[in-house]
N, C-alpha and C positions, 0 to 999 in steps of 0.2 A: 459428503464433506471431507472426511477423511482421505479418502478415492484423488479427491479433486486438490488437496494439497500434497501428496506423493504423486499425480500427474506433475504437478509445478516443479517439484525437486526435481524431478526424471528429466525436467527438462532444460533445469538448469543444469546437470550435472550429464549430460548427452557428450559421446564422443562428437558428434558431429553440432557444428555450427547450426542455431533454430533463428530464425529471422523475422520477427513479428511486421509485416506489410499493417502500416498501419492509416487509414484513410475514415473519413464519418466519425462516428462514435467508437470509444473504446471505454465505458464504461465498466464500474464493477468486476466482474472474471474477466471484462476485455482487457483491462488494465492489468489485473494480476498477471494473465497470460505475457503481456507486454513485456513486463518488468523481470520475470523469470527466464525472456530468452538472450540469446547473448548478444543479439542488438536489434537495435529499432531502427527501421526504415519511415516514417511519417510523413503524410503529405501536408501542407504548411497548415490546412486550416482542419486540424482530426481535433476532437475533444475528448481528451484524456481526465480521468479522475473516478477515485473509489467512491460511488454513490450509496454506499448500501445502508446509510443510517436517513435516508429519505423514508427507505420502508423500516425504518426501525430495527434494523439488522448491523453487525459490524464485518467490514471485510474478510471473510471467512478458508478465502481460498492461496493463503500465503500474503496478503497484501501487506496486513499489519506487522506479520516477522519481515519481509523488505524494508519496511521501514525503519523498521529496530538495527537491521542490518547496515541499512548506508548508514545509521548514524553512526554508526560503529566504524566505520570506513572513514568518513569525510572526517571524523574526532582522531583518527589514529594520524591523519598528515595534518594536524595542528597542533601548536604549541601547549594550549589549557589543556586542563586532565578532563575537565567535565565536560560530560558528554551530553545532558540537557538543553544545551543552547545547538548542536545541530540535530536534535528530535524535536524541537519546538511548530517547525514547519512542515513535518513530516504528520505529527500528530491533529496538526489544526486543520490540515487539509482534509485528512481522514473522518476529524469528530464535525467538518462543519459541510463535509460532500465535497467540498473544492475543485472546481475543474478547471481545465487546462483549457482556455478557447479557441488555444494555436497553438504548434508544436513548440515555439518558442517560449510561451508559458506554460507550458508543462515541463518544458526543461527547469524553468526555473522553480518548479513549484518539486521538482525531481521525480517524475514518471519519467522521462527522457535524459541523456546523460549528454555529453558532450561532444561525446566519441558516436553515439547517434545520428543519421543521417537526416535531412530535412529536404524533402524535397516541393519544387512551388507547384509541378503541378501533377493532379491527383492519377492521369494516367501513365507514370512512369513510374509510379510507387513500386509495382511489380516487378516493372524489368530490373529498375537499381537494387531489388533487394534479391532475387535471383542472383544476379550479376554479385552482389556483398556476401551470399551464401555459398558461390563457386570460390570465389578467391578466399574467402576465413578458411576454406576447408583445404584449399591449394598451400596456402601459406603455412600449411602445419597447425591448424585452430588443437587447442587442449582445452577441455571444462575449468573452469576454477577449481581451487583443490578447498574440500571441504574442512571448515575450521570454524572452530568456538568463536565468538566474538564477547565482548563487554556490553550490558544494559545500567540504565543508570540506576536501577531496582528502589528501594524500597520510597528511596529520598528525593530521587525525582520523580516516582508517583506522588507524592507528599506535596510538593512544588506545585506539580501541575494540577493535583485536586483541590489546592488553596484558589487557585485562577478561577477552576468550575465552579466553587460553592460563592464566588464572590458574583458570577454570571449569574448565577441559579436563582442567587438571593436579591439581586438585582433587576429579575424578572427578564433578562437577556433570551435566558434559555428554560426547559420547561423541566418539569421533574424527569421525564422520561429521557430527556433529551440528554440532562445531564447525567441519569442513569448510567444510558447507551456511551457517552464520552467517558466514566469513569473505568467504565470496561475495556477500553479499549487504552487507555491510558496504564491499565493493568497490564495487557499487553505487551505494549511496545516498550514498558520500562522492566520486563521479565519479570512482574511478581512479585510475592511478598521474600525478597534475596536483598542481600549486601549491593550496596553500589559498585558497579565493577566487576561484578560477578560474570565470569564465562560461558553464554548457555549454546546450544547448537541452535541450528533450525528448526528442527523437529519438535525440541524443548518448549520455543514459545509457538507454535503450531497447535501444539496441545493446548495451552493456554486461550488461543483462537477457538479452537473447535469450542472448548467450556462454554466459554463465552457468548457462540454463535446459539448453541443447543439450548441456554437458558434463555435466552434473548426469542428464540422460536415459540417458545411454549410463553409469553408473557402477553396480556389479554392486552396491552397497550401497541404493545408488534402488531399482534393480528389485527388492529384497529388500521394499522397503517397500511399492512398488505393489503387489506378490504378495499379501505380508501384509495387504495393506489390503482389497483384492480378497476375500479368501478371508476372513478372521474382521471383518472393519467395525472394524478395532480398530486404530490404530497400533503399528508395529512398532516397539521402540524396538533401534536395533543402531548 
């Protein structure tokens, strides 16, 4: 787990330009993979999105600090200070599986960016992204420079656990379900911290890992690895 999210930093933070070719499925790590390199190459119809709360798990391998992250980004080139309304989509895709069925809805669901390439068809994925990873590295490519960003902490966990318990009590969603959604909603809003508070990546990383290792050991999880295991079907309990 650990392992697998300093892989993701390594590779967001690489001298050289990483180019995720992306074509079929990219689910779960395929997605984290995606999102961590410094640009996506996609063929029109790939399906992107973080699955892991089908088996009862939460995205573990850097998924849910990206998301913490753009929010932090797309809220810094806008006017309002609060930064809950661009984690709103980021969080619902995550607690309800959300997937991308084409690369233009994953753009907009934000696995893909805009500066992202889309290509129609699936056997040129390669060559365009080849071709995208000579020229990033010709052009002088530099990693992003690593820096703190703002989560909406204690008050917009508080907001978006009012939504779950009104789901939960509503019969929408199941205990577990909304379990797995409050955890993850711990995540991406950094914790029990002040609104606005600056954490790094690593910071809420840690908060993933917690997350992922109590959620392993929970008799309702393994009910769902079982069931997933044994019919390919999510278990819903």
């Amino acid at each position: 787990e650990g392992f697998m999210q300093q892989m993701m930093l390594r590779l967001r933070y690489a001298n050289v330009p990483v180019i995720s070719a992306m074509r079929g499925l990219a689910l779960g790590g395929g997605c984290e993979l995606a999102v961590h390199s410094a640009r996506r190459v996609a063929h029109m119809e790939t399906y992107v999105g973080l699955v892991e709360v089908g088996v009862g798990l939460i995205p573990g391998a850097g998924g849910l600090t990206y998301i913490a992250r753009r929010a932090a980004e797309n809220a810094r080139t806008s006017t309002g200070k609060d930064l809950l309304p661009f984690l709103t989509d980021g969080f619902t895709a995550a607690a309800m599986a959300k997937v991308g069925t084409s690369a233009i809805e994953s753009r907009a669901i934000g696995y893909l960016l805009d500066s992202d390439i889309i290509v129609p068809h699936k056997d040129e994925v390669l060559f365009v992204a080849l071709n995208e990873a000579k020229a990033m590295y010709r052009a002088g490519y530099r990693p992003p420079h690593k820096r703190l960003f703002p989560v909406a902490g204690r008050d917009g966990k508080a907001t978006i656990m009012g939504q779950l318990i009104n789901m939960r009590d509503g019969g929408f969603i199941s205990r577990h379900d909304f379990h797995i959604a409050s955890l993850i909603a711990h995540v991406v809003t950094g914790g029990d911290v002040d609104p606005g508070t600056l954490v790094s990546e690593e910071y809420l990383m840690t908060l993933e890992r917690q997350a992922f290792c109590s959620l392993i050991e929970h008799p309702k999880t393994q009910e769902r690895i079982l069931g997933m295991l044994s019919t390919g079907k999510p278990l819903r309990n």
